[in-house]
C-alpha positions in Angstrom: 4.0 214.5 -36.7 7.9 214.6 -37.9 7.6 212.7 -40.7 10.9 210.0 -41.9 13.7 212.4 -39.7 14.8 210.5 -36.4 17.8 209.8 -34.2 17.5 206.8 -32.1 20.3 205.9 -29.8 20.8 202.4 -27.9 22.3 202.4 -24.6 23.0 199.5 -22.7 26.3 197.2 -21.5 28.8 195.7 -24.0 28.0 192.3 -25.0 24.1 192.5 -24.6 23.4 192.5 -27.8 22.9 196.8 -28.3 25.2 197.3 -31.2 23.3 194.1 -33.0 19.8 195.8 -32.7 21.6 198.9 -33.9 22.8 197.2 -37.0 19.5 195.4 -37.8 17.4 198.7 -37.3 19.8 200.9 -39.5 18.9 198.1 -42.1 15.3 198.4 -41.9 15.3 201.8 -42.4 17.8 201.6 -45.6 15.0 199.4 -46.8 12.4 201.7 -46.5 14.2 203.9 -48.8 16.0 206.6 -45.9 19.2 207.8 -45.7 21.4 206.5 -42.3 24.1 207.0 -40.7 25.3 205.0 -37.8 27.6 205.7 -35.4 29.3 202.9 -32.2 30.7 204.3 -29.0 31.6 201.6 -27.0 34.2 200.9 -24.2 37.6 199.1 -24.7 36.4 195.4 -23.1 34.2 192.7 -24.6 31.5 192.5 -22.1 30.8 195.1 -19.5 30.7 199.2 -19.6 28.0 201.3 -21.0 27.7 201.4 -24.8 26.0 203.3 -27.3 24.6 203.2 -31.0 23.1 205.8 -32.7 21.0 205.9 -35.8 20.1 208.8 -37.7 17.6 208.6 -40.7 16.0 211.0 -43.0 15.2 212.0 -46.7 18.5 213.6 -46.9 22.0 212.4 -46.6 23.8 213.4 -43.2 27.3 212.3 -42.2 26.9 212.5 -38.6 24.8 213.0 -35.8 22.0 215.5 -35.1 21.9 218.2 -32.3 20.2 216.2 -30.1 18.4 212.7 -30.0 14.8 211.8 -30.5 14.7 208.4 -29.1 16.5 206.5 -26.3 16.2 202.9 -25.9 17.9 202.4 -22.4 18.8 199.0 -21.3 19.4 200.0 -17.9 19.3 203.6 -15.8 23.1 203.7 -16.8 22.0 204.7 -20.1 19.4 207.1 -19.0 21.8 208.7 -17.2 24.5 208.8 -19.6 22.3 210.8 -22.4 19.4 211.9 -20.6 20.5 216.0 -21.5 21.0 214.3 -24.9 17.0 214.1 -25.9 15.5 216.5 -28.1 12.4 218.3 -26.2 9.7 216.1 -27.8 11.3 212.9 -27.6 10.8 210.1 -26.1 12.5 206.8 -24.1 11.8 203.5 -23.6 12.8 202.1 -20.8 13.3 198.3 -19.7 11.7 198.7 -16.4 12.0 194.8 -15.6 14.5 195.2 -12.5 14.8 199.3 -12.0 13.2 202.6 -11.8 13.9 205.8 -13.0 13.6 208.6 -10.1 11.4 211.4 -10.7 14.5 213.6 -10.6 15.7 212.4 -13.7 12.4 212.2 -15.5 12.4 215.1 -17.7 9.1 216.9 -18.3 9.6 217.5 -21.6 10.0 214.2 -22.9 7.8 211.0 -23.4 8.5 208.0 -21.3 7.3 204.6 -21.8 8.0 202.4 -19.4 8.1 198.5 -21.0 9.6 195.2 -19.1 11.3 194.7 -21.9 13.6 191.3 -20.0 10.4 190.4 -17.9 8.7 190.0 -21.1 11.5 188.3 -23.0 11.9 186.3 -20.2 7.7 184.8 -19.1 6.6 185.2 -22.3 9.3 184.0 -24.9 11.0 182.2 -22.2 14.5 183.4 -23.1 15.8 186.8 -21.5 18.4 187.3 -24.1 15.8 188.3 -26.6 14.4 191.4 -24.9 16.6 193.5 -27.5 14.6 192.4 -30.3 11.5 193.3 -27.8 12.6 197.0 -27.9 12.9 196.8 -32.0 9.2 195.5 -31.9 8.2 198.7 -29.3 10.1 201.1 -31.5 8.7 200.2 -34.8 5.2 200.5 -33.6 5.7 203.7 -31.6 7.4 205.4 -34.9 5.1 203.3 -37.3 7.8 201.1 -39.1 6.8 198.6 -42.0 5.8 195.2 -39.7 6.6 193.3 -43.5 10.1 195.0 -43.8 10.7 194.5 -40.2 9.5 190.8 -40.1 12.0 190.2 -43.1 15.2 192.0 -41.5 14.7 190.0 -38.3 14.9 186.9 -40.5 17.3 187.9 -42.8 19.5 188.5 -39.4 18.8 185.6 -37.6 18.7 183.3 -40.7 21.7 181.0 -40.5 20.7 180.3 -36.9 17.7 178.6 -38.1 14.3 178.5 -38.3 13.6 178.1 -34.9 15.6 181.0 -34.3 13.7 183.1 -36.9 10.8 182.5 -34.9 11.5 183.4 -31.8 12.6 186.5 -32.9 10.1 187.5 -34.8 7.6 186.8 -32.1 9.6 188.9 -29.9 8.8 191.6 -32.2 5.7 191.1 -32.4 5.3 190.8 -28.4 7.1 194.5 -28.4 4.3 196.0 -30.6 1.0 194.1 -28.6 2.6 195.6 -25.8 2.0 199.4 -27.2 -0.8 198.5 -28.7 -2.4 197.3 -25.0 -0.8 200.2 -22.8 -0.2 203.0 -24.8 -2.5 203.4 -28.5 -1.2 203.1 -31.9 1.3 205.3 -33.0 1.4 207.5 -30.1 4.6 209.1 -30.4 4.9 211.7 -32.5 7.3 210.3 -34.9 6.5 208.6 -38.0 8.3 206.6 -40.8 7.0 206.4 -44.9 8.5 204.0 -47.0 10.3 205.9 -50.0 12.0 203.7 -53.3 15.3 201.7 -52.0 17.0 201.7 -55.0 20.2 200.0 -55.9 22.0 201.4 -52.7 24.5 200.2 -50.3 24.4 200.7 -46.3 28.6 200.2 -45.8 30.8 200.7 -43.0 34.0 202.9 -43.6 36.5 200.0 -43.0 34.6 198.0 -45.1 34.8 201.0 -48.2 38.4 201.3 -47.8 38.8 197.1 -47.6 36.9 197.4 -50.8 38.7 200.3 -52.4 42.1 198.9 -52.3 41.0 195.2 -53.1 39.2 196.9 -56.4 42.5 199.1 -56.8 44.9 195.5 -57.4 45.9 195.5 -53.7 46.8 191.2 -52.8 48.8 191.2 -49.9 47.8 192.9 -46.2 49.9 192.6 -43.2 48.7 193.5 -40.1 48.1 193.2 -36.0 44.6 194.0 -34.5 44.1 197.2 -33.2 41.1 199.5 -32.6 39.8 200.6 -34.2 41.8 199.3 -37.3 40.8 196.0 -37.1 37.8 195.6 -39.2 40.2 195.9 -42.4 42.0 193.3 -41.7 38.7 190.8 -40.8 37.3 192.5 -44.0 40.5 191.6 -46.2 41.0 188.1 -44.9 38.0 187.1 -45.7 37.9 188.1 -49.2 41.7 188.3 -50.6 42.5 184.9 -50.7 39.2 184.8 -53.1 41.1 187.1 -55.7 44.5 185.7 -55.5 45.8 187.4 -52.8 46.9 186.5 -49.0 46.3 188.4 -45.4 48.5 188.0 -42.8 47.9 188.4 -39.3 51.4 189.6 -38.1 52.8 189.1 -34.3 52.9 192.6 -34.1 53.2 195.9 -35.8 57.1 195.8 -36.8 56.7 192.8 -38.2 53.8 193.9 -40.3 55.2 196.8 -41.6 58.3 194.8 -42.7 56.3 191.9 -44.5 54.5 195.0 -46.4 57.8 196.2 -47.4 59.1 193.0 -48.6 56.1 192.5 -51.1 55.5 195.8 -52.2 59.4 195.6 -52.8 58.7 191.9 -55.2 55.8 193.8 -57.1 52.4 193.3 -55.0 50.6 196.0 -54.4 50.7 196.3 -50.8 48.9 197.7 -47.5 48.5 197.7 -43.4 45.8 199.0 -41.3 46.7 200.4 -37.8 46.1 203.3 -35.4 48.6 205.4 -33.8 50.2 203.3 -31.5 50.8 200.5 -34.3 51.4 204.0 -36.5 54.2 204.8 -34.0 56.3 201.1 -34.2 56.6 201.5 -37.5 58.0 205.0 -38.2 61.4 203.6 -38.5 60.1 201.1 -41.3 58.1 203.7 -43.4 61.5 205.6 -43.5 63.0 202.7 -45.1 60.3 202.7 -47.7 60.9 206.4 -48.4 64.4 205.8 -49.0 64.4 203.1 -51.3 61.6 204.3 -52.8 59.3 201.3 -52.1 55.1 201.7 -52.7 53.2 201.3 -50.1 49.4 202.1 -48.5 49.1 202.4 -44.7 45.8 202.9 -43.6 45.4 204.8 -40.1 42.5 204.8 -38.1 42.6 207.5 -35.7 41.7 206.8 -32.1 41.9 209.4 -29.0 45.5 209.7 -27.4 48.6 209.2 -25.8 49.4 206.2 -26.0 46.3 203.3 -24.8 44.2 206.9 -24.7 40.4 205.9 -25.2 40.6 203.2 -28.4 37.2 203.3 -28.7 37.0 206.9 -29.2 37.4 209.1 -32.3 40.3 212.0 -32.6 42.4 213.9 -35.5 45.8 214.2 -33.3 47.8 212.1 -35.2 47.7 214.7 -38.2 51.3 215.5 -37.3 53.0 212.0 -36.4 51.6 211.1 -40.4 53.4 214.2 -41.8 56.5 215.0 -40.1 57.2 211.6 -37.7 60.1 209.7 -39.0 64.4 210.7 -38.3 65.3 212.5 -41.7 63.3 213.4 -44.7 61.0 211.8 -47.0 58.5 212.2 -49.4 54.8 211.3 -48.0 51.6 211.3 -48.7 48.9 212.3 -46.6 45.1 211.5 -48.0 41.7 211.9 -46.1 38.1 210.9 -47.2 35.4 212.2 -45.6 32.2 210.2 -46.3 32.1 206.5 -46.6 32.0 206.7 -50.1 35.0 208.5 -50.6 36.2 206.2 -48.4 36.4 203.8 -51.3 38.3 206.4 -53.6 40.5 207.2 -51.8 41.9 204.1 -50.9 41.7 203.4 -54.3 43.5 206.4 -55.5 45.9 206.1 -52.9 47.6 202.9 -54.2 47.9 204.5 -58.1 50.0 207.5 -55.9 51.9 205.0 -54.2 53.3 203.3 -57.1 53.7 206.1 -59.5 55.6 208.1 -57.0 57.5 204.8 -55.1 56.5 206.3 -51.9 54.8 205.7 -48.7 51.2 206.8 -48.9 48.8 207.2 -45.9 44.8 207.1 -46.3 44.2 208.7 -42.6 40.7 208.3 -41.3 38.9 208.2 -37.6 36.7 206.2 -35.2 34.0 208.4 -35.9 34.3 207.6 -39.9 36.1 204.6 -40.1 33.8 202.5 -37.7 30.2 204.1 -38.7 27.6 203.0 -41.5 25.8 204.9 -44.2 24.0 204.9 -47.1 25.7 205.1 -50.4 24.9 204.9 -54.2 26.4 202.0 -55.8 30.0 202.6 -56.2 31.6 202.3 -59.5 34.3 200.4 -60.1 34.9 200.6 -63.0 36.0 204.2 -62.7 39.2 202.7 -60.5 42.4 202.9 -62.5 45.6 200.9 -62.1 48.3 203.0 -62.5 51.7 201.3 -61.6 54.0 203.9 -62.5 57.4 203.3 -64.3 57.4 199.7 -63.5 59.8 198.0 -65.8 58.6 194.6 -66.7 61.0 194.0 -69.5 64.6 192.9 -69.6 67.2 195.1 -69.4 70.9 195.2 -69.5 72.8 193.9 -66.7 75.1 196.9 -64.9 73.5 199.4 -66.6 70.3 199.5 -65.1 70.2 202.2 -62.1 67.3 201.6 -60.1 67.4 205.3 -58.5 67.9 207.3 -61.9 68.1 211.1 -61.7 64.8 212.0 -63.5 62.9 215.2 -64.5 60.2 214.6 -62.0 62.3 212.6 -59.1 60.9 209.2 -60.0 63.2 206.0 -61.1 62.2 203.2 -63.4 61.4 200.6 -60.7 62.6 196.8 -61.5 61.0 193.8 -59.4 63.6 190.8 -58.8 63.1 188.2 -61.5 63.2 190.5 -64.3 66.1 190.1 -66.3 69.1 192.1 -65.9 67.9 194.0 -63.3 69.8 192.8 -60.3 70.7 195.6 -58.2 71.4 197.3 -54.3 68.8 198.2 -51.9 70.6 199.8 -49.2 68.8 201.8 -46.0 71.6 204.0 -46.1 72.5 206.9 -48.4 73.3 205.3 -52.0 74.0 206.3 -55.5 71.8 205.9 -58.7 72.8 202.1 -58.8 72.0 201.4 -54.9 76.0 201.5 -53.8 76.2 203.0 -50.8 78.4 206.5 -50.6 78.7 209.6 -48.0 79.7 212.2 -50.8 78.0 215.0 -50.3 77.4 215.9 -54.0 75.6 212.8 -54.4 73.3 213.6 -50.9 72.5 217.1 -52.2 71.1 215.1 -55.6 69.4 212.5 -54.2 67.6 214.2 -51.7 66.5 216.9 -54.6 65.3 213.9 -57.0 63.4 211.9 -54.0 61.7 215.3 -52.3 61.0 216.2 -56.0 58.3 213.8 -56.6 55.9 216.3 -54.0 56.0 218.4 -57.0 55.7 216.1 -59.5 52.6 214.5 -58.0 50.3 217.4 -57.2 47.9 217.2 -60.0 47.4 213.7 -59.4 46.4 214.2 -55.5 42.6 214.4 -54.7 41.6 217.8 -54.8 39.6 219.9 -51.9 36.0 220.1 -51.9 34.3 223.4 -51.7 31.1 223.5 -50.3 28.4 226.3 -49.6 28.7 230.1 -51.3 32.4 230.5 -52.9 31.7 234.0 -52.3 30.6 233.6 -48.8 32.6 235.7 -46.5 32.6 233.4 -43.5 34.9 230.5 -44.0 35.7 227.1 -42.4 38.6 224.7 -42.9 38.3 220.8 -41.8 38.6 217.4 -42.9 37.7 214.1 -42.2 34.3 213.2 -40.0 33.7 216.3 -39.4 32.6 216.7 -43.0 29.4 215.9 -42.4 28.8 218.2 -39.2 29.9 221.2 -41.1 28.4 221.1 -44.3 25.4 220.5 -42.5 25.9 223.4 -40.5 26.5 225.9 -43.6 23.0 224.4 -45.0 21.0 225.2 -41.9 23.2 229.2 -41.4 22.6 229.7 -45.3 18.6 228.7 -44.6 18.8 231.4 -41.7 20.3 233.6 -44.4 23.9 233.4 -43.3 26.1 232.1 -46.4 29.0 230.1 -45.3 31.4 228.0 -47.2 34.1 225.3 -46.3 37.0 224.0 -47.7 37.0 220.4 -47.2 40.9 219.1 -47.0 41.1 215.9 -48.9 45.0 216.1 -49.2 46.7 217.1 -46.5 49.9 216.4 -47.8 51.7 218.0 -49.6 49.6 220.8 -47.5 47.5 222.3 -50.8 49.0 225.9 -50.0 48.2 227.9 -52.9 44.7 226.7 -52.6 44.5 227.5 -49.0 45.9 230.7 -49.1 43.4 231.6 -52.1 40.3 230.4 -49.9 41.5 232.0 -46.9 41.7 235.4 -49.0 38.5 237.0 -49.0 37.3 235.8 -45.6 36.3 237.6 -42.5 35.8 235.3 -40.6 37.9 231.9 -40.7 37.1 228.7 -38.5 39.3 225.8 -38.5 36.9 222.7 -36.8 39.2 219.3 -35.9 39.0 217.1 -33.1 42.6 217.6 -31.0 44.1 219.7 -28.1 46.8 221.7 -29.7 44.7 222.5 -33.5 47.3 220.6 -35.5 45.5 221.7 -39.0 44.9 225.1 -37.9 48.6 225.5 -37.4 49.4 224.3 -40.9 46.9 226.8 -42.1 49.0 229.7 -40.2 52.3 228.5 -41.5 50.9 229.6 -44.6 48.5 232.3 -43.9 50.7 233.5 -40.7 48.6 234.9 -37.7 45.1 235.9 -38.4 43.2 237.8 -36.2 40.1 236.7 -37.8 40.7 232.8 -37.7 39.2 230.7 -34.8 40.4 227.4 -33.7 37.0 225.5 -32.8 38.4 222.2 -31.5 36.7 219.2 -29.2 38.6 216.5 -27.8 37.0 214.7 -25.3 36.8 211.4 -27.6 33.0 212.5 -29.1 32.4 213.5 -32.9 31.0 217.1 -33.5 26.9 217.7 -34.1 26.2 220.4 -36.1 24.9 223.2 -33.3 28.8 222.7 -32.5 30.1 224.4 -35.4 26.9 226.7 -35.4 27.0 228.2 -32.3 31.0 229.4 -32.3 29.7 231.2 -35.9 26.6 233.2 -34.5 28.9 234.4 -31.4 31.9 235.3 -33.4 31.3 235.9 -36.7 27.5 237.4 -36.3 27.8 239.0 -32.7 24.9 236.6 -31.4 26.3 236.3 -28.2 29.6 237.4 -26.0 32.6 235.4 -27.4 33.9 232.9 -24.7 36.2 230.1 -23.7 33.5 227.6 -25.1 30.3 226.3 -26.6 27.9 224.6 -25.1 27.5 220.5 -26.1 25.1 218.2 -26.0 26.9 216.4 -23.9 27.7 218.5 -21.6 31.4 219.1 -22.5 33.1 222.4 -23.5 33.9 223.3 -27.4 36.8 225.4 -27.1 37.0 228.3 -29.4 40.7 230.2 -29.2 41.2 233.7 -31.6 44.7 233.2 -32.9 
């Protein structure tokens, strides 16, 4: 029996209600006191195209998926064919066998199959076919041994505002799902089972959601934005509770416009933010230059999504690392931040909008599909620990023509002056100005400016959020990455250092400035170095070299075909490489049947 350790996975069309049942199953098993972690794939149109949800539980925290899943719940042979190579040996899947077969091809030996009419039940014996999804949560729970209480209570608590007769129905049609195992295949028959543990005061939260909440808890009141994907939740998330706290969301006509209304606020004192992904990213370069130049605070979240331009919206990548630090004509200061867990999700969003206005400066909080869209369990998270830090905002009167909004200072930063305050009228101008906003071309003046704006990089490093080191600081393999892949790695360093293999990882949390001094101290000692990021070209990896220079012993271990990493991923390139497991090559194997490339630099 594995005891309260599973991956279940969904699959079915958009629009049938999949993602739903994922949702109200990653509850349930919050409530009985396990860890989760959710994550959505699902195509780029509202109804139609095969979609996926995946929920991973256990005693122990994981940020991401497992090697392999342990339970399929296939709405149609789409999804059986899709993640059939997926299963763990000793899993199992349900299938709805109401209007297909699987061939005996396809029907791996090593799994379990149970073969339920999940629609044909939904539809003769609850008389509405729509409701065959909460048929399969009913099958599930009894075949893993689920709490019938907690589950009866989920279903309502779900289906609650729709009524009582609602309520009902649904929680017959979990109850149909379990009479069904019970008659055809025995209580608790597959292998898996499920004890409740204490809930405790925890929180099952969404990454949007955590940086929503982190900058509304940070004093952020005005959001501009245009939907975009996988961005959008922010915005839903911020116009529904903004206006409750003083502050107003705007849905802009488009990206430009968004930027610009961000501007204009964060230029009249509100703190100040967008959300948008790297197309939206890309419309408003031009404006983000404009705030470095006059100095103006302000938060852009990005949401990383697989590229060039449409690319796969749906699907998670880290190749907009480079458009965040270097896009843009000219030079500004910038400020690159990167949680990697839904609760630092919160923090850093948080943290980013004290940076933002203590340096005047734009300030990015980059995050991906794989992170920003998925769901996991997290203590309570204090707020009270959230400063508000606005920096040398002047709030008194001062004298008229003597005030100079962009000062020479010691650390590069000006007294900043919001319009209304007395005295304080002065120039903004886009182009190159002097210390009072007038615009001049001397070259004296340039050389200054640019040294007081470029300045505050320096100035600001002990505030940034510090790297995490995990694993053996003296270990001599080493791994660099950031991001979603956090949770794949450290959980890959556990599982080596179990085998006797002690790895440690320095987990980027900055990324700019790029923390070299630390990165050149951790890269040191190491024999082996692996750099793990989801892109082509290994856009971190080649910041690392810029500071290292070329390495012999570092590996770029990279995966772009829109998927997140599992842990045997970053395993498997170590025991070839680094332990001589295996004869190096051009790639790991996946669970999904793509390559991992691994490159020696």
């Amino acid at each position: 029996m594995i005891l309260n350790d599973i991956e279940i996975m969904f699959g079915g069309q958009a629009g049938d209600g999949s993602l739903t049942t994922g949702d109200l199953i990653a509850g349930i098993l919050k409530k009985l006191g396990l860890e989760v972690y959710t994550y959505k794939d699902f195509p780029s149109r509202i109804r139609g195209g095969h979609t996926n949800y995946v929920i991973r539980a256990g005693e122990h925290p994981n940020y991401g998926m497992a090697d392999s899943v342990d339970a399929l719940i296939a709405f149609d042979l789409e999804a059986v064919d899709a993640h059939i190579e997926e299963l763990r040996p000793g899993g199992f899947i349900i299938f709805d066998s109401t209007a297909e077969t699987v061939p005996e091809t396809m029907r791996r030996k090593d799994v379990t199959w149970y073969d339920v009419p999940l629609a044909k039940i939904a539809k003769e014996e609850l008389g509405l076919e729509l409701v065959r999804n909460t048929i399969s949560l009913g099958v599930l729970a009894k075949l893993i041994g689920m709490d019938a209480g907690t589950v009866r209570d989920a279903v309502a608590g779900v289906y609650e505002r729709k009524g009582e007769k609602v309520v009902t129905l649904n929680i017959r049609a979990v109850e149909a799902g379990g009479e069904y195992v019970e008659r055809h295949f025995g209580e608790w028959p597959s292998g898996y089972g499920l004890e409740a543990r204490p809930d405790g005061d925890r929180l099952l939260m969404m990454g949007n959601d955590a940086i929503a909440y982190g900058a509304l808890v940070a004093g952020c009141r005005f959001m501009a934005g245009y939907p975009i994907t996988p961005a959008t939740d922010v915005l839903e998330w911020m116009a529904k509770y903004l206006p409750k706290y003083g502050g107003v969301a705007v849905q802009a006509e488009d990206e430009l416009a968004a930027i610009n209304m961000v501007l204009g606020a964060a230029f009249a004192g509100v703190r100040s933010m967008t959300a948008t992904s790297g197309p939206g990213q890309a419309l408003m370069t031009e404006a983000i230059g404009l705030a470095g130049v006059l100095e103006i605070p302000v938060v852009v979240i990005e949401c990383a999504r697989t590229g060039p331009s449409t690319g796969m919206p749906t699907k998670t990548e880290q190749s907009n690392l480079n458009h965040l630090i270097f896009s843009g004509h000219g030079e500004i200061p910038r400020v690159v931040l990167a949680p990697g867990t839904v609760e630092d999700s919160f923090y850093i969003s948080a943290k980013a909008f004290d940076i933002a206005e203590k340096y005047q400066c734009p300030v990015f909080v980059l995050t991906e599909q794989a992170l920003c869209q998925s769901k996991a369990t997290l203590p309570l998270l204090d707020v009270a620990s959230v400063s508000v830090d606005r920096g040398k905002l002047v709030t008194e009167p001062v004298t008229f023509g003597e005030y100079e909004r962009f000062q020479f200072t010691e650390d590069g930063v000006s007294p900043r002056i919001i319009p209304g305050i007395e005295g304080g009228m002065h120039l903004a101008a886009g182009s190159e100005h002097s210390p009072k906003g007038v615009i001049t071309e001397n070259s004296a003046n340039r050389t200054a400016m640019m040294d007081k704006r470029m300045h505050k990089l320096v100035s600001m490093r002990e505030d940034l959020p510090k790297a995490i080191v995990h694993g053996d600081p003296a270990a001599e393999i080493a791994i660099f990455g950031y991001g979603s892949n956090r949770g794949p790695i450290v959980e890959a360093i556990e599982r080596l250092e179990r085998g006797g293999v002690p790895v440690r990882f320095f987990e980027f949390r900055t990324l700019w400035p790029f923390p070299e001094e630390e990165v050149a101290a951790f890269a040191a000692s190491a024999q082996h170095i692996f750099v793990v990021e989801n892109d082509y070209t290994g856009q971190l990896e080649r910041l690392i070299r810029y500071v290292t220079g070329p390495l012999e012993r570092m590996h770029l271990v990279n995966k772009y075909n829109g998927k997140p990493f599992r842990p045997i991923e970053v395993i498997e390139p170590i025991e070839r490489l680094a332990l001589l497991r295996g004869p190096a090559s051009t790639g790991a194997a996946s669970p999904e049947g793509e390559p991992v490339r691994v490159k020696r630099q």
